[in-house]
Every structure is written in C-alpha cells, then in structure tokens.
Backbone as a chain_set.jsonl record, in Angstrom:
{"seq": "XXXXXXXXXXXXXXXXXXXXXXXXXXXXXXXXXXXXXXXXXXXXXXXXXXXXXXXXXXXXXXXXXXXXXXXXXXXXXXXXXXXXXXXXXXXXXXXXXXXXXXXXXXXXXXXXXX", "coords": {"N": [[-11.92, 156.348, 120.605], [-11.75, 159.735, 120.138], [-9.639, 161.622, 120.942], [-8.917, 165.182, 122.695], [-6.44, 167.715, 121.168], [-5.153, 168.903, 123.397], [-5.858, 167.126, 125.421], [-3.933, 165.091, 124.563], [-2.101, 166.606, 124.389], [-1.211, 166.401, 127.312], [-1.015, 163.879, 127.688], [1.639, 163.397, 126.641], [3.067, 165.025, 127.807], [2.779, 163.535, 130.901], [3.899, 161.023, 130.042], [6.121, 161.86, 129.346], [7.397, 162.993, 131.893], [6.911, 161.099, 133.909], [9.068, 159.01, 132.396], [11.477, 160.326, 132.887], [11.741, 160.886, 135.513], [11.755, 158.387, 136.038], [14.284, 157.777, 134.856], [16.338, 159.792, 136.109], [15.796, 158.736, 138.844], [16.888, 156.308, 138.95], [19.601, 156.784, 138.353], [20.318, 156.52, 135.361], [22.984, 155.872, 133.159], [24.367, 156.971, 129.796], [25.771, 154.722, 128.849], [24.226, 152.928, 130.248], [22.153, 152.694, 128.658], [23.371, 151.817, 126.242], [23.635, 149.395, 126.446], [22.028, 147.529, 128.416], [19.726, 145.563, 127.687], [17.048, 145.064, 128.869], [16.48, 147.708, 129.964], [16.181, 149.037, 127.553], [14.219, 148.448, 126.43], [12.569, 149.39, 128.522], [12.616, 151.986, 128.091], [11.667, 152.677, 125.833], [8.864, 151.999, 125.462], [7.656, 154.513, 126.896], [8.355, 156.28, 124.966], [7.217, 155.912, 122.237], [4.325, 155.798, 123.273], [4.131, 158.758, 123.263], [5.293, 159.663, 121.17], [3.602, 158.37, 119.106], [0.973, 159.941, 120.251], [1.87, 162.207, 119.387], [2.033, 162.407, 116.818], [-0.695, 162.229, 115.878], [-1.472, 165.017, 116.846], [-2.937, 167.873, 116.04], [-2.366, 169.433, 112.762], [-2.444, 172.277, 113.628], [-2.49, 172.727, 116.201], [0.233, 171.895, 116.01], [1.577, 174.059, 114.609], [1.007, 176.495, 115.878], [2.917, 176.035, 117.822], [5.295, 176.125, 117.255], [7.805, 175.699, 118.411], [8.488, 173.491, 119.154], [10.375, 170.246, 118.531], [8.077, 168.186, 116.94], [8.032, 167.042, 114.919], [10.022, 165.588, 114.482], [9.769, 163.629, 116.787], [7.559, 162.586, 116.833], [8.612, 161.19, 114.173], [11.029, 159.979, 115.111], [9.467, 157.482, 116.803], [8.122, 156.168, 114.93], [10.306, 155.213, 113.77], [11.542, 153.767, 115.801], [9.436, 151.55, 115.958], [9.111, 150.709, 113.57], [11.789, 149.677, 112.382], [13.223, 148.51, 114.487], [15.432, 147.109, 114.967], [16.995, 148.179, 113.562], [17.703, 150.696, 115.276], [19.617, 153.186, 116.812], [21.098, 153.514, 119.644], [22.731, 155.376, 120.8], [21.917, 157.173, 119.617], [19.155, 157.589, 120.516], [19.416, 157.041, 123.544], [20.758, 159.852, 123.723], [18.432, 161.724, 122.899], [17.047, 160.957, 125.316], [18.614, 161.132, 127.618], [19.27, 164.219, 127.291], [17.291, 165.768, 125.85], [14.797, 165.042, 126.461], [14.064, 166.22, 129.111], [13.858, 169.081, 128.18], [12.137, 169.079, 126.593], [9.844, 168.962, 128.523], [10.176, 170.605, 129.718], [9.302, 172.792, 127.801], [6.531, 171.341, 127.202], [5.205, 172.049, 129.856], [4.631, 174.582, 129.819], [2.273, 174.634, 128.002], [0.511, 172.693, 129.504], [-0.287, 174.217, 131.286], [1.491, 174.126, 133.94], [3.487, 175.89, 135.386]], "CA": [[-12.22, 157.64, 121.195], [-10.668, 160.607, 119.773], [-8.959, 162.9, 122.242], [-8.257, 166.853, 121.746], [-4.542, 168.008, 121.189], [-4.838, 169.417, 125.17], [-5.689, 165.626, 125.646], [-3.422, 164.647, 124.009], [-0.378, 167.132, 125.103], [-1.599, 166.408, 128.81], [-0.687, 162.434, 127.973], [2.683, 163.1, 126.294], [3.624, 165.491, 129.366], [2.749, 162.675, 131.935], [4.594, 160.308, 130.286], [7.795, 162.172, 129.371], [7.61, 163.004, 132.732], [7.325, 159.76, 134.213], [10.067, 158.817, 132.118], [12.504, 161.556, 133.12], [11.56, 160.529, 136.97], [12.707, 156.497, 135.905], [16.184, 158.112, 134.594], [16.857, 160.576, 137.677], [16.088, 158.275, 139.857], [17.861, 155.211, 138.855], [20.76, 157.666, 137.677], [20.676, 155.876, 134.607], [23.755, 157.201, 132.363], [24.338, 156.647, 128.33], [26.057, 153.2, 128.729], [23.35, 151.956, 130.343], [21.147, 152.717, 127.612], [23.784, 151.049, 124.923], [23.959, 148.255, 127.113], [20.968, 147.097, 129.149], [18.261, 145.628, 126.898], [15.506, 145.921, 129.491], [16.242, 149.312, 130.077], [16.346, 149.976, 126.366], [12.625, 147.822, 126.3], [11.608, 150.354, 129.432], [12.371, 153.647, 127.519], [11.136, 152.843, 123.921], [7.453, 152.233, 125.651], [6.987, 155.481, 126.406], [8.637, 157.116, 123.546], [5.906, 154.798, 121.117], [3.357, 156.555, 123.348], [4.938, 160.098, 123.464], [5.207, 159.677, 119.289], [1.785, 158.721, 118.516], [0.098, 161.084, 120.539], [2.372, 163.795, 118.613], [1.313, 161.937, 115.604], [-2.176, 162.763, 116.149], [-1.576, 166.27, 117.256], [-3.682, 168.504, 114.835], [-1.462, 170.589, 112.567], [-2.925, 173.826, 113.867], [-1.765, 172.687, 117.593], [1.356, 172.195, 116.253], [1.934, 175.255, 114.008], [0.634, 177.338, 117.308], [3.753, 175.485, 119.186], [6.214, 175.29, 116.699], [9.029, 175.234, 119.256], [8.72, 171.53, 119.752], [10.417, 169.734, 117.268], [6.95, 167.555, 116.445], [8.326, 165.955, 113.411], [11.482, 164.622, 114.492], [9.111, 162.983, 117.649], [7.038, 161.491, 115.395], [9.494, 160.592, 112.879], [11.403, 158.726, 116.228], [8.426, 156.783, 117.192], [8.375, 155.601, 113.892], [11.849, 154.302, 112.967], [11.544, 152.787, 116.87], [8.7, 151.402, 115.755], [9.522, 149.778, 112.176], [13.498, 149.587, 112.333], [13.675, 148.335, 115.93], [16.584, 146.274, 114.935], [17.831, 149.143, 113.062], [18.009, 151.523, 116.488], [21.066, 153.725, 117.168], [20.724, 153.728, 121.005], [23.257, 156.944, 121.156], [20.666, 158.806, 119.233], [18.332, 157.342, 121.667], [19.978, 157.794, 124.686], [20.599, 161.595, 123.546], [17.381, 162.042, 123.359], [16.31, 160.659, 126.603], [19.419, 162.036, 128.751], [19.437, 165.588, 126.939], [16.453, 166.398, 124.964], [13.782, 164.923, 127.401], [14.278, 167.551, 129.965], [14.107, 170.44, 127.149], [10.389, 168.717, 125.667], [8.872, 168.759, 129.59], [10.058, 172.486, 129.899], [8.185, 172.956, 126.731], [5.145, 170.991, 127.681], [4.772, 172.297, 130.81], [3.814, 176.035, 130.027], [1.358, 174.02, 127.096], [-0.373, 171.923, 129.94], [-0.304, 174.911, 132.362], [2.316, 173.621, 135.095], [4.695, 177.044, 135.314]], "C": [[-11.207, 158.669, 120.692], [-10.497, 161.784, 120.743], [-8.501, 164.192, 121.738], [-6.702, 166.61, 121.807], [-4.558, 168.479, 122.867], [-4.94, 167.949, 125.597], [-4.307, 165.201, 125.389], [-1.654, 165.362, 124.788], [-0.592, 166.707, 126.347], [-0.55, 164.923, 128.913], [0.549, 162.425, 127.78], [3.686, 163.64, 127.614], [4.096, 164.197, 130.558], [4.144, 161.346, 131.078], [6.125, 160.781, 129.904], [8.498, 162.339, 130.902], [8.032, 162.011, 133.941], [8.809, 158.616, 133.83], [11.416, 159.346, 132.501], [12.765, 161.367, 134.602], [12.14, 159.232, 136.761], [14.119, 157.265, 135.938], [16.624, 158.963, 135.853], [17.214, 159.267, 138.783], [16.643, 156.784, 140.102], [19.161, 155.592, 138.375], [21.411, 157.01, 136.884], [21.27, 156.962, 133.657], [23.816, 156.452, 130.602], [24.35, 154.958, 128.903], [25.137, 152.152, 129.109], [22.287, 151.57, 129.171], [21.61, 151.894, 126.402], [23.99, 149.684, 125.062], [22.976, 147.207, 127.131], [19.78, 147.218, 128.4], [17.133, 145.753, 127.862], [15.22, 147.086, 129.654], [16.0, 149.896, 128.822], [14.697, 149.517, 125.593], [12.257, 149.176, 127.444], [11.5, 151.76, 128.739], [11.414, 153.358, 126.468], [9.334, 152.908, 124.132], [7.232, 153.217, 125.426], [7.423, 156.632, 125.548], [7.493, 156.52, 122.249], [4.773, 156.052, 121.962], [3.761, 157.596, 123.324], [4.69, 160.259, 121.534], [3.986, 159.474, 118.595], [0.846, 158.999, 118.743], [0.492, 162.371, 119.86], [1.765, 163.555, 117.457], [-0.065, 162.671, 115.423], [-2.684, 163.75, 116.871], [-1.935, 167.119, 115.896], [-2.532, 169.478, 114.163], [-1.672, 171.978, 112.93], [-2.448, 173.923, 114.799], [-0.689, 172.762, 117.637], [2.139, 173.276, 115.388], [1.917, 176.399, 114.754], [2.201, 176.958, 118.099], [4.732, 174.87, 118.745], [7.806, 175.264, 117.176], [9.53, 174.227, 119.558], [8.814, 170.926, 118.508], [9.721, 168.485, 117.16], [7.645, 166.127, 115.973], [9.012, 165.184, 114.249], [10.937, 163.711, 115.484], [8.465, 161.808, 117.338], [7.961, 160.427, 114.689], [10.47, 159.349, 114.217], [10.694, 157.271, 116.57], [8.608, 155.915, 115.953], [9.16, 154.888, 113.507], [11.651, 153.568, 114.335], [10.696, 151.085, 116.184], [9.02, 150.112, 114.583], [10.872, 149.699, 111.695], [13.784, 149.251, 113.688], [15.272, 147.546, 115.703], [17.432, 146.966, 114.6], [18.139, 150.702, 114.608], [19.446, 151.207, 116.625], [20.499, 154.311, 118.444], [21.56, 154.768, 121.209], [22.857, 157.893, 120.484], [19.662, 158.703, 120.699], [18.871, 157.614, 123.462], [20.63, 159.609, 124.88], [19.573, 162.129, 123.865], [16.578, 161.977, 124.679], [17.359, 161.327, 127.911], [19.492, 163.375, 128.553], [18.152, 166.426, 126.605], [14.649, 166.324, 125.608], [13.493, 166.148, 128.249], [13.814, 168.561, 129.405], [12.56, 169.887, 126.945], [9.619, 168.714, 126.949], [9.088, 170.413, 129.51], [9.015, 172.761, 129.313], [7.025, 173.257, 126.855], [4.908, 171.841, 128.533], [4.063, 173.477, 130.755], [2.62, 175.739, 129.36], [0.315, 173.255, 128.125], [-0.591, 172.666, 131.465], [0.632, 175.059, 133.58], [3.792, 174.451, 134.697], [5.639, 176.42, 135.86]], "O": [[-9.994, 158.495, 120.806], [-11.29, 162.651, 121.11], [-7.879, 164.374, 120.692], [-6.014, 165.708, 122.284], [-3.515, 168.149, 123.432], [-3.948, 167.546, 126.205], [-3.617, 164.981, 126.385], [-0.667, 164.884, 125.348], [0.585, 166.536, 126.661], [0.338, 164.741, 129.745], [1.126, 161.607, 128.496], [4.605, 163.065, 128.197], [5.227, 163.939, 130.972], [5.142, 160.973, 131.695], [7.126, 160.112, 130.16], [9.65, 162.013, 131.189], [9.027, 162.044, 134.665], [9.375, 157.801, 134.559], [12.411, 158.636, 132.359], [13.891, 161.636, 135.021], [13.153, 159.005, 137.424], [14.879, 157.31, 136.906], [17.462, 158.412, 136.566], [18.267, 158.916, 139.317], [16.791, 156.236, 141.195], [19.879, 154.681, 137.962], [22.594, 156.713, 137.049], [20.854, 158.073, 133.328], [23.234, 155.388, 130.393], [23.414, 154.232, 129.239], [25.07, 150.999, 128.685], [21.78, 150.483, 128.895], [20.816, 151.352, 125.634], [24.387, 148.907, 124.193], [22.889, 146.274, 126.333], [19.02, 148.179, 128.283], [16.264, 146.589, 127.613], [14.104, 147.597, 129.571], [15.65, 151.075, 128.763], [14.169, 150.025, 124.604], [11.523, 150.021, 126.932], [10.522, 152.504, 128.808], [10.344, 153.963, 126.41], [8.581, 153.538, 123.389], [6.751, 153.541, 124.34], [6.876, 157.734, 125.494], [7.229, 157.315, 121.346], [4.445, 157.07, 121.353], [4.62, 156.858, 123.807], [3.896, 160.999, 120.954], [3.46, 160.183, 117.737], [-0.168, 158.733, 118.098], [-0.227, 163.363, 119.737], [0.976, 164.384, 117.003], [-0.226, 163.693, 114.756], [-3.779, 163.754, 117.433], [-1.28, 167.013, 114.859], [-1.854, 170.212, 114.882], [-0.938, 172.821, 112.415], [-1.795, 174.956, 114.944], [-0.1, 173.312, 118.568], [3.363, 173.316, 115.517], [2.675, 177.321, 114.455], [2.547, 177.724, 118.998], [5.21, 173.8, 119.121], [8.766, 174.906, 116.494], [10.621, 173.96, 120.064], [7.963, 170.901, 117.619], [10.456, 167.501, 117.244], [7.758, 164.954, 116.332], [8.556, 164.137, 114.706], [11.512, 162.633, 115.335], [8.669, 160.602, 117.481], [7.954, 159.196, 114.707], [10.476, 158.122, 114.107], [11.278, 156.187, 116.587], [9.306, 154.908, 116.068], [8.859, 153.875, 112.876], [11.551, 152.372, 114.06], [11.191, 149.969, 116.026], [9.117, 148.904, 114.795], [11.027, 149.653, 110.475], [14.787, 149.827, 114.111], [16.115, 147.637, 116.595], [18.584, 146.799, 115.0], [18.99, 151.569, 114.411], [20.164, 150.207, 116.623], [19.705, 155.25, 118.5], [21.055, 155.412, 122.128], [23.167, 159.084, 120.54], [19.527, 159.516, 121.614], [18.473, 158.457, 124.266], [20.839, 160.278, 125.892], [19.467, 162.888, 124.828], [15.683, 162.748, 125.027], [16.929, 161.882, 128.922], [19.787, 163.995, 129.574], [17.986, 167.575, 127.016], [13.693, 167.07, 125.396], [12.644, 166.976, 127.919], [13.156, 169.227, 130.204], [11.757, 170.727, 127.349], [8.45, 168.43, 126.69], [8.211, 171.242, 129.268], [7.934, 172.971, 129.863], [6.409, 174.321, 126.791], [4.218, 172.735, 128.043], [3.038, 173.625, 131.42], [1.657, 176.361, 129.807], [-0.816, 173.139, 127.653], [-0.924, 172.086, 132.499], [0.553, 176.103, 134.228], [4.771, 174.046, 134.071], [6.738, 176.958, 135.997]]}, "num_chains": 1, "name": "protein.A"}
C-alpha cells in the first residue's frame, strides 16, 4: 500500500513522539543509552521506522519542508540499519536526547498540532 507524504509525516510524528514520551518518562539520560542494550534495541525501532518513512517522503514534500534535515534521517536509518555493529551510540543518543524534541516541533505545525 503506498501512503501519501501527509501519511506518511502523520506516522513519523506519532512515533517520534511516542519515543520522546519513553525518554521523559523513564528520564532516560546519555549513559543509559551507551550502556543499556535493551534500551539501545528500544530506540533504534522507531528510528528504522521514523527513517523509512522519510525515505519514502516525495522530494517535492521535502523541498516544501526543507527545515528538516531529511537526509541526515534517512542517511541514520540506514547506517542503523546496515552498520548496526558499527553504531556510535553518542551520535545516537544526541539525536534522541537533543534533536528529537527539535524534529516533533517541526512535525507538528506539518501534521497540524500548533
């Protein structure tokens, strides 16, 4: 089934969001992330989905919305993806304690939710 880019941003929203709600509310900090392999199995899920729904965001959706750095989302998903062994969890934990937050702002005016 192929889903629009509003599909599509709707899904990455929910789950960054969902994600961002795990870390708050287990007030999970870096170390846990360089630490704690289940926790570092619970994030990478939905960064995989988060990355190849950007993947398959039309370039027109994302040339319209080029505030969101796309690529580098993508390009994450990816090295997760086919370098799992090769993961630098204090990129990864950057991203998920700093940069998460900043990509729901984003979303949010994109999936309507001021």
């Amino acid at each position: 089934m192929k889903h629009s880019d509003q599909q599509r941003v709707q899904k990455i929203y929910e789950k960054a969001v969902e994600l961002n709600e795990y870390i708050v509310r287990h007030q999970v900090k870096k170390e846990d992330l360089l630490t704690e392999k289940p926790l570092q199995w619970l994030v990478t899920t939905p960064l995989y989905n988060i990355g190849e729904n950007v993947y398959h965001l039309s370039n027109e959706y994302k040339s319209a919305h080029n505030e969101v750095q796309w690529a580098m989302i993508a390009g994450l998903r990816h090295r997760l993806v086919h370098d799992y062994d090769g993961t630098n969890w204090n990129i990864i934990a950057d991203v998920v304690l700093e940069e998460l937050p900043v990509l729901i702002e984003q979303l949010k005016k994109m999936v309507g939710n001021k």
